[in-house]
C-alpha positions, 0 to 999 in steps of 0.5 A: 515508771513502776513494774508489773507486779505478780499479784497473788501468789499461794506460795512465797518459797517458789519466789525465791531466788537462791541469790535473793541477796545480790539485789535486794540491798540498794536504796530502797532497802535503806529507806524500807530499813532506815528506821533501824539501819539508818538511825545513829542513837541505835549504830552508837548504843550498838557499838557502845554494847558491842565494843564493850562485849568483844573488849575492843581497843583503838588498836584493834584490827576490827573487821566489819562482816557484811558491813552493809553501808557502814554505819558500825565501822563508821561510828567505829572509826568516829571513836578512833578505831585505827583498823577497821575494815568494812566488807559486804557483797552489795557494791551499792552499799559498799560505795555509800559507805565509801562516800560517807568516809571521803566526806567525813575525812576517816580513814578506814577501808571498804571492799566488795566480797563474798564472806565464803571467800574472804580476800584476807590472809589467816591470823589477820584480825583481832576482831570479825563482827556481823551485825544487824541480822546479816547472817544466814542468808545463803540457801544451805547451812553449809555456805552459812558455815563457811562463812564462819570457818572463814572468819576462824581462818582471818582472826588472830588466835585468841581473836574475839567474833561476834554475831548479832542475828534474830531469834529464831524461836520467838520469830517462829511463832511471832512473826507478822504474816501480813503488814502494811506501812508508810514510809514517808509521804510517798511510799507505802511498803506491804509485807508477806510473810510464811514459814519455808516448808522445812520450818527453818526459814521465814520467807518474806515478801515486799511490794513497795509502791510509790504514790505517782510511780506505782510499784517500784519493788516486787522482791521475795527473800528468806532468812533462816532462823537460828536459835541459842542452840543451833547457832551454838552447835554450828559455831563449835562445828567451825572450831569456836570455843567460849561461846557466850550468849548475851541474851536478846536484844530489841530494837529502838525504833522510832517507827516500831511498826514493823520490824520483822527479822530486826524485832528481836536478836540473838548476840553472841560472842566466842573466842578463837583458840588456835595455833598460829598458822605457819608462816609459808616457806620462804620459797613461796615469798621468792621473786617471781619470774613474769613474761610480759607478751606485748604485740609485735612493732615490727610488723604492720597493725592494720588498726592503727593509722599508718599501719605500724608501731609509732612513737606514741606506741613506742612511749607506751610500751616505756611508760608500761615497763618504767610502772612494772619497775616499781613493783616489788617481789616481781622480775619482768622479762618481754617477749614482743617478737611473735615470729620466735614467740613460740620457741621462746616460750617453749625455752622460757617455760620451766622458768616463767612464774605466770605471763603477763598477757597484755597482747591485745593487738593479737598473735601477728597484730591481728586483732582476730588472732588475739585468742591464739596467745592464750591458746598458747599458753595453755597448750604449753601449761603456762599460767596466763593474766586475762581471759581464756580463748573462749572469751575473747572468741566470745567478744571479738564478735559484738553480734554475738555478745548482743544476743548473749545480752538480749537472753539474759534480759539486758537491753541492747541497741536495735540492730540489724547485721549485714553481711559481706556480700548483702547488697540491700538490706531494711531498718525497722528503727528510726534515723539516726544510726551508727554503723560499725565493724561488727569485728573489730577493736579500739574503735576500728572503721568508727568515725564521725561519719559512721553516725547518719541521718539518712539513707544516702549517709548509711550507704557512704558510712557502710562504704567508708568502712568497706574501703577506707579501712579495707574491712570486708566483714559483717557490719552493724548498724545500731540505732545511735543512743543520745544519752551518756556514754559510760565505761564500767571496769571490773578488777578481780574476779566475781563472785569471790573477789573483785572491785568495780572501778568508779564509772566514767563518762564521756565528757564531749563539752570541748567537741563543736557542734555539730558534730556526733557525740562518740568516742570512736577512731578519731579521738583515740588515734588522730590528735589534730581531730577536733574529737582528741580534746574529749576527757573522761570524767566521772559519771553521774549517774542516778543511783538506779541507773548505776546499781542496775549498770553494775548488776549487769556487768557482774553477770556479763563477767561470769556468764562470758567467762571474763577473767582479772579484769574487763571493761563495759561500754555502755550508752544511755538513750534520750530517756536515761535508760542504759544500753550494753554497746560492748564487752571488753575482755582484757581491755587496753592497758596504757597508761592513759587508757580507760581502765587507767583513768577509772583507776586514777579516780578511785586512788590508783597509779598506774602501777597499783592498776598493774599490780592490781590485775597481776595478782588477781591472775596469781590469786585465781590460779593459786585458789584453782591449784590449792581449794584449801586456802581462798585467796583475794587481793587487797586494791587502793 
């Protein structure tokens, strides 16, 4: 289905959002912009030009800025480039990129990150390039300037930088203010083009329409228009020396109908003379001390099925401590036993480094009181992994994650909320429903029978959950979603520094007929249930659908305040249309758990995820003491 467009607008700036460029670049943008970004005569006549400019070698650390899909690294890395790095915003692209160097066998990396923050030490590279017109589309000259203070802190002295943007001067008078033109057989593209009120941007717009769809795309963008000697001043101003302008450079497109801010570029190169920054003292790269807080297994956790620590919990905990083992700079203490775990904390405190938080059973094992570890910690100034009292506040209530969602625009199931002493309540959405703990985790009160066809099978279900599991809190009841049941796994924290993990799905292939296709208390606690024999495999999923999943989940992160890592639990309905079930702040951290298996697919042991998480924590809580030096985290 296509969207509803805005018709008519009388000013374009108005439209603009300040993070245009979260969304824009996807697939669409790949066909609109194929005749330039996506043509391998002009990425190889590029970096013939741009290599020989910047006098590369296949030595060279060559970091590739606001890479997009990777077509400049990629054909890099053809040549035998061995250090090339890709980074760029948009996970959409950053995963195409990816999965182009997977199939052609090359080694080279890609990651997510914003270029105001880049996730590298200083003196890390030979080279930084931003290609393609990739500059300048943050809202305020200052963050285009921290950009390029950025790239000063990554290159080597005597590091060489180049930047390749469209010329703003013969934009400025020679800009298309309308066109039109056909992509392919079925899409048309219309553009709309003016002069931002202070003249140094230009504001487009773009409805893309599809011949059976309708309009697909409605977006607005603005780029600012940098000359020879606006961009001369700001270079020198973030510590540049010889720069060098190369002239201007047209693009070699086969379409040559429209090609808008790619029509005409500036490149320039310059040179980084600087001292090399001085090592840090030795004190900082001494092992750190870490307190790992794990649930307590001498006391009773009512979510698991006989109520205490068992083998399997117990094994768990080994298998943790043996990957802890293995990490290098770290020495691990555990504090597990919650009736002393205040006074211990309190003797430990002058010694502890940053706690490893991996307490989801809660303070007592109640899961309620997970937020209390936490608050805690704060109390006592002690730096923590995971999210904040808040957040897990937040989310331990999925009732109030759903209407959180619901304002921001992400569609949840249709729900109604019963109340403890509610004796009769209405639906107003069809059969069938899943009831569910609106308090609970890891799929407390959930099992087959929670899924009902009628009114009979709702009243047992909401009574199963009552007394079986001895819940006597609100209850959902959720219309029950037919499509994919997938998790998302976020590491690191957005918008500065993260990765999405490879999205998983559930594969019931193994589970009888018959029975419903979830993933609740039985498939997670009982082995002889028939539902034990479900797999995770990777999801496949229509490139919108997952682009869309993703943007959702980076804003649901920052909006409740998730920190180091999350998890999100989605389900498809009977048309593919994705669903948020629930967010997973500090989710679990086992070995054979969902953020493991996500890592596992993207290249990950068990320890790298580990390791992954912890220095995320210690780079967030570094940045937060000292602003100075923005710090990031490398992931497989």
């Amino acid at each position: 289905m296509g969207i509803k467009p805005l018709g008519p607008v009388s000013n374009l700036e108005e439209h603009v959002r300040p993070d245009w460029w979260r969304k824009i670049f996807n697939s669409i943008y790949l066909k609109t912009d194929a005749d330039v970004v996506d043509n391998q005569n002009i990425t190889r006549n590029e970096v013939d030009l741009f290599s020989a400019m910047l006098r590369l070698s296949p030595e060279d650390k060559i970091l590739d800025l606001c890479c997009g899909q990777g077509r400049h690294s990629l054909e890099l890395a053809r040549r035998g480039f061995k250090g090339v790095e890709g980074l760029d915003r948009s996970h959409y692209l950053i995963q195409k990129a990816k999965a182009h160097a997977r199939k052609e066998g090359l080694s080279l990396k890609f990651r997510e990150g914003d270029a105001r923050r880049l996730p590298y030490p200083p003196d890390t590279f030979d080279a930084v390039m931003i290609l393609g017109n990739s500059f300048g589309y943050f809202e305020t000259v200052q963050d285009d300037l921290r950009v390029l203070k950025e790239i000063f802190r990554v290159l080597k002295p005597w590091g060489r930088f180049i930047i390749d943007v469209t010329d703003g001067a013969y934009l400025r008078e020679h800009f298309q203010p309308r066109s039109w033109e056909w992509i392919d057989k079925n899409l048309l593209v219309c553009r709309e083009r003016s002069l931002a009120l202070d003249g140094q941007r230009l504001i487009s717009r773009e409805v893309v329409t599809h011949v059976e769809k309708g309009v697909i795309v409605d977006q607005f963008y603005a780029e600012r228009l940098y000359t020879h000697e606006s961009l001369y001043e700001l270079l020198k101003a973030a510590g540049f020396s010889d720069i060098t302008s190369h002239g201007e450079l047209t693009s070699d497109s086969q379409r040559n109908h429209d090609l808008g801010m790619m029509e005409r570029r500036i490149v320039v190169t310059t040179v980084v003379r600087k001292d090399w920054t001085p090592l840090k003292k030795r004190k900082r790269s001494v092992v750190k001390n870490v307190t790992v807080i794990l649930g307590d297994p001498t006391k009773p956790d009512c979510t698991k099925p006989c109520c205490i620590f068992d083998d399997d919990d117990l094994y768990t905990i080994d298998q943790l401590k043996e990957a802890l083992r293995d990490l290098k700079g770290f020495r691990f203490t555990y504090l597990c036993s919650h009736d002393t775990l205040i006074q211990d904390l309190i003797k430990k405190e002058a010694k502890i480094d940053i706690v490893f938080n991996l307490c989801d059973e809660g303070f007592l094992n109640v899961a309620k009181r997970e937020l209390h570890i936490p608050a805690l910690l704060e109390m006592l100034n002690i730096p923590y992994t995971g999210s904040n009292p808040q957040c897990l506040a937040f989310c331990h209530d999925k009732s109030l994650v759903r209407g959180i969602a619901k304002e921001m625009g992400i569609p949840v199931p249709e729900a109604v909320f019963i109340k403890p002493e509610d004796s009769t309540f209405e639906l107003y959405f069809d059969f069938p429903v899943i009831a569910k703990p609106n308090f609970g985790d890891s799929s407390f009160g959930i099992t087959q029978r929670s899924v009902t066809y009628s009114p009979e099978e709702l009243t047992n279900a909401i009574s199963e959950i009552r007394e079986r599991f001895g819940y006597d809190k609100p209850i959902l009841v959720e219309e029950f979603l037919t499509g994919k049941d997938v998790s998302v796994g976020i590491i690191g924290n957005p918008p500065e520094s993260y990765t999405v993990l490879p999205i998983i799905e559930e594969d019931y292939s193994s589970l009888p007929g018959g029975l419903p296709r979830i993933c609740g208390y039985e498939a997670k606690w009982l082995p002889d249930s028939p539902y034990w024999g479900i797999r995770s495999v990777r999801a496949e999923l229509p490139e919108e659908v997952e682009r869309t999943i993703v943007e959702w989940c980076l804003k649901l992160f920052e909006r409740l305040e998730c920190r180091d890592y999350a998890r999100f639990d989605w389900r498809l309905d009977a048309k593919g249309n994705p669903k948020l079930l629930e967010v997973n702040p500090n989710p679990g951290w086992c070995w054979d758990g969902h953020m493991a298996k996500m890592a596992a697919i993207a290249g990950m042991s068990y320890a790298d995820m580990l390791e992954a998480i912890l220095k995320t924590a210690e780079a967030r809580v570094y940045t937060h003491k000292d602003e100075k030096v923005p710090k990031g985290i490398t992931l497989a």
